[in-house]
C-alpha positions as MATLAB code, in Angstrom:
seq = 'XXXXXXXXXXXXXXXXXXXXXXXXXXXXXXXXXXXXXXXXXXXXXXXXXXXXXXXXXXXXXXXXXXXXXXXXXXXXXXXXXXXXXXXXXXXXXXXXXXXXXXXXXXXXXXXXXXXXXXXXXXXXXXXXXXXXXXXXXXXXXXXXXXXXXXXXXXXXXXXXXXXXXXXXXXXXXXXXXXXXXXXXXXXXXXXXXXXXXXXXXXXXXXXXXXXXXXXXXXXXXXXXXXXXXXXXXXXXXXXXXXXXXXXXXXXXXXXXXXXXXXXXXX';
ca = [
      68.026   31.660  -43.694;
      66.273   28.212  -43.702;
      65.842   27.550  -47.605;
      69.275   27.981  -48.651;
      70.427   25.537  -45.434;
      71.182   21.771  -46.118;
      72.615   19.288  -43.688;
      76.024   19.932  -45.351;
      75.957   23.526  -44.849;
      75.110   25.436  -41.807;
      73.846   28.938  -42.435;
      73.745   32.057  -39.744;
      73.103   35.849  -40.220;
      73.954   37.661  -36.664;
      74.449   41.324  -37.293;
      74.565   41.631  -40.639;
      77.015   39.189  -40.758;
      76.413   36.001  -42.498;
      78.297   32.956  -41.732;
      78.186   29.681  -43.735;
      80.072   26.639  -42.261;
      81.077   23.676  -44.398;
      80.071   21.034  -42.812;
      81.188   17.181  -43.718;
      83.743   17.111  -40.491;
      84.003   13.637  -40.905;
      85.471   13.957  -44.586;
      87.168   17.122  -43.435;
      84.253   19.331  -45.475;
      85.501   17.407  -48.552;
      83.077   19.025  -50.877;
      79.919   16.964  -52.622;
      77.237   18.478  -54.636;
      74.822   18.911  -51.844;
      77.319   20.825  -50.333;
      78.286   22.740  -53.299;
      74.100   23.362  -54.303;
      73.308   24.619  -50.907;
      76.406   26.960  -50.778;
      76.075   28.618  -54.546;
      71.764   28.634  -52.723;
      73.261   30.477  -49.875;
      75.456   33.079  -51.796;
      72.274   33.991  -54.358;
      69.905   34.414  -51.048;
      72.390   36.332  -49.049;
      73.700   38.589  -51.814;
      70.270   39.687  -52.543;
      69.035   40.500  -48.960;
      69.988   44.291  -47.744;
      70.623   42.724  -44.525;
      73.567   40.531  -45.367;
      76.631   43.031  -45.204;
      79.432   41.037  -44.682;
      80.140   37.018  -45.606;
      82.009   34.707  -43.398;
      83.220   31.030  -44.566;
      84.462   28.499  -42.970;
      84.451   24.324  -42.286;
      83.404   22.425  -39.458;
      85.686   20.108  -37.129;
      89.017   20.615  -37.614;
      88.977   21.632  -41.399;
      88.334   23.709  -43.891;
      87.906   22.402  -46.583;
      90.122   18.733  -47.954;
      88.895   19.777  -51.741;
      87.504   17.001  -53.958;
      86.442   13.907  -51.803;
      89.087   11.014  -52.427;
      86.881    8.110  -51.605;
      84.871    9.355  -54.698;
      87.864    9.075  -57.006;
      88.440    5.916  -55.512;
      85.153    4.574  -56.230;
      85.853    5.975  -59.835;
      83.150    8.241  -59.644;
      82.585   12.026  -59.869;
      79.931   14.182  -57.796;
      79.351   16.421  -61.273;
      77.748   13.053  -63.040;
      78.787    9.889  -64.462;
      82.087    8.784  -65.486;
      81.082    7.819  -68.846;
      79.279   10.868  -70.004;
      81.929   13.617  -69.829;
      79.548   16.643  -71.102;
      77.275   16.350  -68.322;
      80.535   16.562  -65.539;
      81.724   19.385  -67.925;
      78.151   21.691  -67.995;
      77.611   20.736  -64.141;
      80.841   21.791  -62.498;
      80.920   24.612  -64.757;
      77.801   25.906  -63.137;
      79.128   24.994  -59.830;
      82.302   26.713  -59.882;
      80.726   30.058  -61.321;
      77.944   29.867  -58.826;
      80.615   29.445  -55.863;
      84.383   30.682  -56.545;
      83.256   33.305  -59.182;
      80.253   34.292  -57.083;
      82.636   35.086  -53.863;
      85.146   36.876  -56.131;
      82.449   38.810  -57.393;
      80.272   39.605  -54.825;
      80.424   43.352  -54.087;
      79.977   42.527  -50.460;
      83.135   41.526  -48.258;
      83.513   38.282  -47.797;
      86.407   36.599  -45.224;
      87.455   33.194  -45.161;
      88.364   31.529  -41.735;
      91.138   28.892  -42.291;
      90.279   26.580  -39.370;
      92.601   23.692  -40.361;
      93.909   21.999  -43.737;
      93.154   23.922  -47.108;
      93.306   21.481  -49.928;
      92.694   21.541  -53.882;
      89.254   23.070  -54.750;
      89.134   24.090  -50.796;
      91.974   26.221  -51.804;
      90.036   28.333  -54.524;
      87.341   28.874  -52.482;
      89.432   30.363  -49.785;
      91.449   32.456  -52.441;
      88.307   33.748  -54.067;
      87.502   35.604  -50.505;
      88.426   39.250  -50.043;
      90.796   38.375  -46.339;
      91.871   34.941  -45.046;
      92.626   34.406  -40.996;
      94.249   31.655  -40.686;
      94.865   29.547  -37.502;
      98.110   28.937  -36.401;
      97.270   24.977  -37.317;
      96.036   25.645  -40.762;
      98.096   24.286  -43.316;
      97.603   24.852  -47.187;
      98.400   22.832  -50.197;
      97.543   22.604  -54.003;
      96.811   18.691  -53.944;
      95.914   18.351  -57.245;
      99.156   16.698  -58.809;
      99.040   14.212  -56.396;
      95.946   12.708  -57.775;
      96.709   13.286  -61.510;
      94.916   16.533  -61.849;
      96.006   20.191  -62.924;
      93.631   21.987  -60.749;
      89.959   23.166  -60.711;
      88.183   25.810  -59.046;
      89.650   28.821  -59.998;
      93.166   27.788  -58.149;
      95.582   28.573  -61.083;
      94.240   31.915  -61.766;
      93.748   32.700  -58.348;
      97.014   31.686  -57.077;
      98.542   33.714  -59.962;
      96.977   37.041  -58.694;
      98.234   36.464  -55.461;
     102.101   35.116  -55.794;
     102.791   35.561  -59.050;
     103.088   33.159  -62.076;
     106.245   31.118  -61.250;
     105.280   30.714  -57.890;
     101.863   29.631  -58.696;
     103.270   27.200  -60.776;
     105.717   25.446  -58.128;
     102.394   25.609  -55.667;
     100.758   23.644  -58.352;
     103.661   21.642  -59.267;
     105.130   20.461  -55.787;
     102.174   20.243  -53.976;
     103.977   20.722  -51.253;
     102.367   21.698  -47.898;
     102.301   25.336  -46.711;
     102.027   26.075  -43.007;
      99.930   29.004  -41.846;
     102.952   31.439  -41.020;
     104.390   30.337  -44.767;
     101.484   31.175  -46.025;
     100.933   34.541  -44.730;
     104.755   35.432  -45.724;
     103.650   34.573  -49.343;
     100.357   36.773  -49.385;
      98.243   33.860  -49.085;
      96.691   34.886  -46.184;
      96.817   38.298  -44.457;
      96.719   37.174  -40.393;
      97.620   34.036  -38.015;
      96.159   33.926  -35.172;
      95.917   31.399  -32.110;
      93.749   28.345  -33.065;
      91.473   29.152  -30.087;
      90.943   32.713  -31.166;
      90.297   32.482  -35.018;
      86.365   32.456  -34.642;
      86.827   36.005  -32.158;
      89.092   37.719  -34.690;
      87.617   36.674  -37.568;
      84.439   37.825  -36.402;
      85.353   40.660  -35.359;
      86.620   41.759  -38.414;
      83.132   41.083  -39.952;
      81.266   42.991  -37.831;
      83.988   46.248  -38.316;
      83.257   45.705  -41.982;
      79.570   45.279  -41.539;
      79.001   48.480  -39.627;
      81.080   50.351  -42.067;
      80.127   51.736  -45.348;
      79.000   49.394  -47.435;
      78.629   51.299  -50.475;
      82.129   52.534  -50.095;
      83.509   48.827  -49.382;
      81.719   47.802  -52.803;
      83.204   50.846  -54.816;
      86.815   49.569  -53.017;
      86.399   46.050  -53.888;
      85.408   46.839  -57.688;
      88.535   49.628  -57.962;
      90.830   46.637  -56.860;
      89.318   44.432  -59.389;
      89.839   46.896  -61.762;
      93.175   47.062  -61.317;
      93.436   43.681  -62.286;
      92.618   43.955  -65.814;
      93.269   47.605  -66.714;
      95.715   50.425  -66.855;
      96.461   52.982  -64.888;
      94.715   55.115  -66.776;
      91.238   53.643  -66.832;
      91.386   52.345  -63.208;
      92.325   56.530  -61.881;
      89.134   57.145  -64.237;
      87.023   54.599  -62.101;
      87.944   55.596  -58.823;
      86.890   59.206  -59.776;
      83.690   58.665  -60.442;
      83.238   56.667  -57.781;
      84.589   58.902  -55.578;
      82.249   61.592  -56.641;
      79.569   59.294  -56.431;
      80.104   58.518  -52.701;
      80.847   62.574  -52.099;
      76.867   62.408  -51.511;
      76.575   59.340  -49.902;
      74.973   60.211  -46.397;
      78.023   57.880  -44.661;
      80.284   60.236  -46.194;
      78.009   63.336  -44.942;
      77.571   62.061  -41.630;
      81.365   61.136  -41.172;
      82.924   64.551  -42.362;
      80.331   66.583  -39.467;
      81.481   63.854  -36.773;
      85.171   64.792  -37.925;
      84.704   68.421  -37.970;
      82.760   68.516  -33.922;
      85.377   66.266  -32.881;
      88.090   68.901  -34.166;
      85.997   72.049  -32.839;
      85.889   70.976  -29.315;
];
């Protein structure tokens, strides 16, 4: 996994599982572009290799991910370019964000964000754009982006929307207020809470369930969800039938039905 690996992002694959770690602890994984290039690197390389099942993300230190790096507004600046030439900033973190938050939405692999401490602003949209958030009992979420002046990049206002709703989404965006871990889960922002000390064991675990499990299945589950999204009920029945007659001859499928049917005979 060395050529997608930068000093800004660590990079494992362990058993199909492959784990990418934000790391800029001292900023609190506030994102920059090296960090940014090496992860949208690190999604192309893993979602290409037959041995990457399942994709882990998470931040280094006591973070996740602080969003947009305030000492660069401060300075005036912007890690997509210069201030002063506003196309550039627009093509660049265009790219970015399609190469990162639309590339974990989209992957057909499972991908799991570990919430390891404060979720801010474009942090946020990355976590959202993962299939399953843990979050540890410390994590706290918030928008951030009014704060600053901003309305939100990264994919947040759509992907808030799909997961609370529009009015909801909209006082997330609009209060910035800050959402504790146990908040969050209640509003479908994440799905567990565990113990601090134990997010890195459950999270992991989950991976490897989902990495020993059907993969072709998992895709065909992830795509019927996204379906369902942006068609009727109608079309989205239509789409799991074929791919449920498509996996009918899938050898998992084969090989789980005869385990079934000894495990009932005896």
């Amino acid at each position: 996994m060395g050529p997608t690996e930068s000093d800004e992002l660590l990079v494992t694959l362990d058993a199909g599982v492959l784990t990418l770690v934000l790391d800029r602890p001292a900023s609190r994984n506030a994102l920059s572009l090296r960090m940014l290039d090496a992860l949208a690197a690190a999604l192309d390389d893993g979602l290409e290799r037959e041995d990457v099942r399942v994709i882990v993300l998470t931040g280094a230190g006591s973070a996740f991910c602080a969003g947009g790096d305030v000492a660069t507004f401060a300075r005036g600046e912007s890690i997509f370019g210069p201030m002063d030439e506003p196309g550039q900033r627009l093509k660049r973190q265009t790219e970015s964000q399609r190469a990162t938050v639309v590339r974990l939405w989209e992957s057909p692999k499972p991908t799991i964000a570990l919430l390891n401490g404060p979720v801010v602003g474009a942090g946020l949209g990355l976590a959202l754009a993962c299939d399953l958030r843990i979050a540890a009992a410390s994590a706290v979420l918030r928008t951030g982006f009014v704060r600053v002046g901003l309305a939100g990049d990264f994919g947040c206002s759509w992907l808030l929307t799909q997961a609370v709703g529009a009015a909801k989404a909209k006082e997330l965006l609009y209060l910035s207020e800050t959402v504790p871990a146990e908040s969050a889960r209640e509003l479908g922002l994440v799905n567990e809470v565990v113990a601090d000390e134990r997010l890195t064991e459950r999270g992991m675990a989950i991976a490897r369930r989902l990495a020993e499990g059907p993969g072709e299945a998992l895709a065909a589950v992830k795509a019927n969800v996204a379906n369902a999204l942006r068609n009727g009920l109608a079309e989205c029945a239509d789409d799991e039938v074929r791919a449920h007659v498509r996996l009918l001859g899938s050898r998992y499928h084969r090989d789980a039905v005869a385990a079934m049917a000894r495990r009932r005979s005896t």
